[in-house]
N, C-alpha and C positions, 0 to 999 in steps of 0.2 A: 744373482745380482751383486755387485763389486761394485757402491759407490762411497767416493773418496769423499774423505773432509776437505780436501782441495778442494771438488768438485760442488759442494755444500759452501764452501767460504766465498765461491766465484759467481754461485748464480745468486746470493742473498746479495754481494756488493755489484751485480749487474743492477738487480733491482732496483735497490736503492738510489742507484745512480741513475739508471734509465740510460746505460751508458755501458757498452766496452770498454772504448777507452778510457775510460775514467774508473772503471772496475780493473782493468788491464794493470793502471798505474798504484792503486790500492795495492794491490799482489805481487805488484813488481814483479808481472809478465809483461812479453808482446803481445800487439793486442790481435798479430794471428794466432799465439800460444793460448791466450785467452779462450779465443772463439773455440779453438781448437779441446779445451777444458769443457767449455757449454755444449759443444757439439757432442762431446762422450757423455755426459750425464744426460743429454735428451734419448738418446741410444741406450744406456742402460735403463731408462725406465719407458721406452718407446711412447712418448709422445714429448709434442717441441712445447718449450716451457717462456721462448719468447716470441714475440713479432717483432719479426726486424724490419725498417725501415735506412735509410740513405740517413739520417740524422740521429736513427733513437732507436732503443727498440722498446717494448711494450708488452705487459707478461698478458701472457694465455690464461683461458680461465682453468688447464690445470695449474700453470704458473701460479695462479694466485691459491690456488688450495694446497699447494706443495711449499708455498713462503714460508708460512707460520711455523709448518713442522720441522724445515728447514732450518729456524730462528730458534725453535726448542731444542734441537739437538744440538746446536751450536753453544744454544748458552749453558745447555745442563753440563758439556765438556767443558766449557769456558769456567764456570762453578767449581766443576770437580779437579781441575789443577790449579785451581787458586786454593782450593780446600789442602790438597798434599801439598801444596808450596807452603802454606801456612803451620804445615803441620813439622814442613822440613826445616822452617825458623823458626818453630819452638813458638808460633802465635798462638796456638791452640792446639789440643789434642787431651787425652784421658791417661792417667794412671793408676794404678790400682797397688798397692801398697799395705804388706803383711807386716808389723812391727811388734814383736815380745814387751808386752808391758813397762819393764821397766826400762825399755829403749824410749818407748814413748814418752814414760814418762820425766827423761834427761835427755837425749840428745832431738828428738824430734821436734819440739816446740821451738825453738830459736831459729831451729835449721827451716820449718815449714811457712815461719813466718819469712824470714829472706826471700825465699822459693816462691809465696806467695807474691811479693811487691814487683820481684822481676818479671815472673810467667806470670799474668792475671789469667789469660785466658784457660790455661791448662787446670781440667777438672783433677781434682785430686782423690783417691775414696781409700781413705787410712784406716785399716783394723789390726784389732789386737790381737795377737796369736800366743799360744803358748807356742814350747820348743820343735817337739814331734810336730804337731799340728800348722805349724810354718812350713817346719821342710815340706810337708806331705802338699800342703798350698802352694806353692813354688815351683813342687815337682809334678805335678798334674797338670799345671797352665790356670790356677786358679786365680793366681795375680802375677803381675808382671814383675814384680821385684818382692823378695821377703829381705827385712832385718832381722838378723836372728844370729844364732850358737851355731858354729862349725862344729859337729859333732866329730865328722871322718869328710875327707876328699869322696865324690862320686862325682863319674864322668858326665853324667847329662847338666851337672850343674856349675856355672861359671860362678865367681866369687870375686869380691875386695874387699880384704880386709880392715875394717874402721877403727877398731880400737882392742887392747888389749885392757880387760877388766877383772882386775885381782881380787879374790875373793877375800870378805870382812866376816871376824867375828866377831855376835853381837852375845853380851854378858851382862845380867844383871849384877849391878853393885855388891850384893853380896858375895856374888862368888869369887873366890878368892883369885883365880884367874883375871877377873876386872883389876885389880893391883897390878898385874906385871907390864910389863911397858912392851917384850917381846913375849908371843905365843905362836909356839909349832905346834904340828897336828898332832905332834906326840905328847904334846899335853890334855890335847883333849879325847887321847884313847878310850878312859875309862872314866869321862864325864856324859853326865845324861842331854844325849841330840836331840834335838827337836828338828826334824829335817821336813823339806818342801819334798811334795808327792813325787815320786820319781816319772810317772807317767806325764806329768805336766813342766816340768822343770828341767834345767841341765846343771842345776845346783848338786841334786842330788846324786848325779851319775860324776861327776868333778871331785869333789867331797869325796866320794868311795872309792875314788881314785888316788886322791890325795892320800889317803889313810892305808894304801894298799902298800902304796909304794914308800911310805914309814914302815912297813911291815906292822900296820894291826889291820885289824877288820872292826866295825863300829856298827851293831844293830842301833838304829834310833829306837827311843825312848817313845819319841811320839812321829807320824808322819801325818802332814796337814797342809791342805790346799793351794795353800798362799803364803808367800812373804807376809802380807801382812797378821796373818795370824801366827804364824812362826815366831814373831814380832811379840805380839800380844802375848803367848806363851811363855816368851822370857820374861816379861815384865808381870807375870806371877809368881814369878823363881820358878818354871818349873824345869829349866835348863840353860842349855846357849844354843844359839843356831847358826845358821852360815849363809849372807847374802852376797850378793856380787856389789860391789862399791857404786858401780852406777845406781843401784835400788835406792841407797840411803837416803836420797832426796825426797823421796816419794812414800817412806818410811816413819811412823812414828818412835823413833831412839831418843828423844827427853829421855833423861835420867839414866839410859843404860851405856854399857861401856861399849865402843867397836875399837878392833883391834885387826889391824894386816894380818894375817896367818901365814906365818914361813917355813923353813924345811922340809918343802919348798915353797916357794909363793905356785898358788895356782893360779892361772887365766881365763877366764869364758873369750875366747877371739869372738869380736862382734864384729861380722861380716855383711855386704852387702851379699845378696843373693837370687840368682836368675838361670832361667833352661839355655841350654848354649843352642839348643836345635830351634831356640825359636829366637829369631831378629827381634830386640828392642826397638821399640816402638820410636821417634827421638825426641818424644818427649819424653817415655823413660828412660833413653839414656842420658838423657839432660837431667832427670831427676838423679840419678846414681850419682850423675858428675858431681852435681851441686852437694849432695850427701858426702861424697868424698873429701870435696875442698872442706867443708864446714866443720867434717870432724878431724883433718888438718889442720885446720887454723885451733880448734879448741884445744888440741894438744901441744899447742907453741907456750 
């Protein structure tokens, strides 16, 4: 059986009408084209669905048990592309969204609140990731877009680049390092690190990069979970540690010294990030966009 949504569109405005010709003009057929439409749908389902008369015609009593089903399939299509027309102007749809802590905690709040006033409809579900465990979210189809650390290019994953974030060194006042106005990594060769867990972080893989290519190599002193305890650490004297400049907002540094780190300066590139083999959704690529512009404008 091969029946057309034409053929569905023609016998529910017959109906209605009590009328070819007046169903004919709905469709903007002839109203022998018409007949011609009613006549295939009573053959594809072998029984006649009207009585026809010289003025009107009159549905049969399968006509009348075939309307409603008729009117349901009609409206459930009628539903389902006003749902993707909806979803292709960005009136509604869902995203899902991996973001590194201390992204959240600086560039996503301002940017989520705009996002919010223009898309109301579009669900949003934001979490926090650490470094690996983003990529690894992104790269399986766990969420539709991560913010996070470009570690290296891989091919399954498309990227834009949002911001370039120079890594800070944070130093308790005593140490004598908090006095200098510039510090290279080669000052902090053979100062005690307190570095963030290399499994959760891309500080710590940065950092041992930085120091490589000074030509030293830096065992830390202490290795611990978190910026903020990294944090807490220094402000016991029991060293300096190394955060990315976006964290310090989010940061207890009262009383301690931060300082750019040069020779060279290092970068975390903070990138937007998504599977290239899987089509954005458009509400997530309206979300990217809106990410893009906003940390555009933040860097004017």
């Amino acid at each position: 059986m091969n029946v057309s949504l034409r053929q569905l569109r023609a016998f529910v405005a017959a109906a209605d009408h009590g009328s070819f010709s007046h169903g004919a003009t709905e469709l903007t057929v002839t109203q022998s084209g018409f007949s011609l439409i009613i006549r295939e749908l009573e053959l594809q389902l072998g029984v006649r669905l009207f009585d026809r008369t010289t003025r009107r015609v009159a549905l049969t009593e399968a006509g009348h048990e075939f309307l409603p089903k008729a009117r349901r399939i009609l409206d459930d299509l009628d539903s389902a592309c006003q749902e993707v027309r909806e979803l292709r102007d960005k009136r509604r749809g869902k995203v899902s969204v991996a973001v590194l802590p201390s992204v959240a905690a600086s560039i996503m709040p301002g940017m989520l609140a705009t996002f919010r006033e223009r898309y109301p409809a579009i669900e949003l579900r934001i979490t926090e990731a650490h470094a690996n465990q983003l990529f690894e979210q992104v790269h399986q189809g766990e969420v539709d877009i991560g913010v996070g650390v470009i570690f290296e290019r891989h091919d399954s994953l498309g990227f834009t680049l949002l911001k370039k974030d120079p890594l800070i060194g944070v130093f308790d006042t005593h140490d004598p390092l908090s006095k200098r106005k510039d510090i290279s990594w080669s000052n902090l060769a053979d100062k005690r690190y307190i570095a963030i867990n290399r499994s959760r972080s891309s500080i710590h893989h940065l950092a041992s990069q930085a120091f490589r290519e000074t030509g030293h190599s830096t065992e830390p002193s202490f290795e611990v979970g978190s910026m903020t305890s990294a944090v807490a650490f220094v402000q016991c004297g029991l060293g300096f540690t190394v955060v990315p400049e976006m964290a310090l907002s989010m940061l207890r540094v009262e009383g301690l010294e931060t300082r750019r780190i040069r020779g060279p300066i290092i970068y975390r590139d903070i990138a937007a990030l998504w599977r290239k083999k899987r089509s954005l959704s458009p509400a997530a690529a309206t979300f990217k966009d809106e990410l893009t512009a906003h940390c555009e404008t933040a860097l004017r």
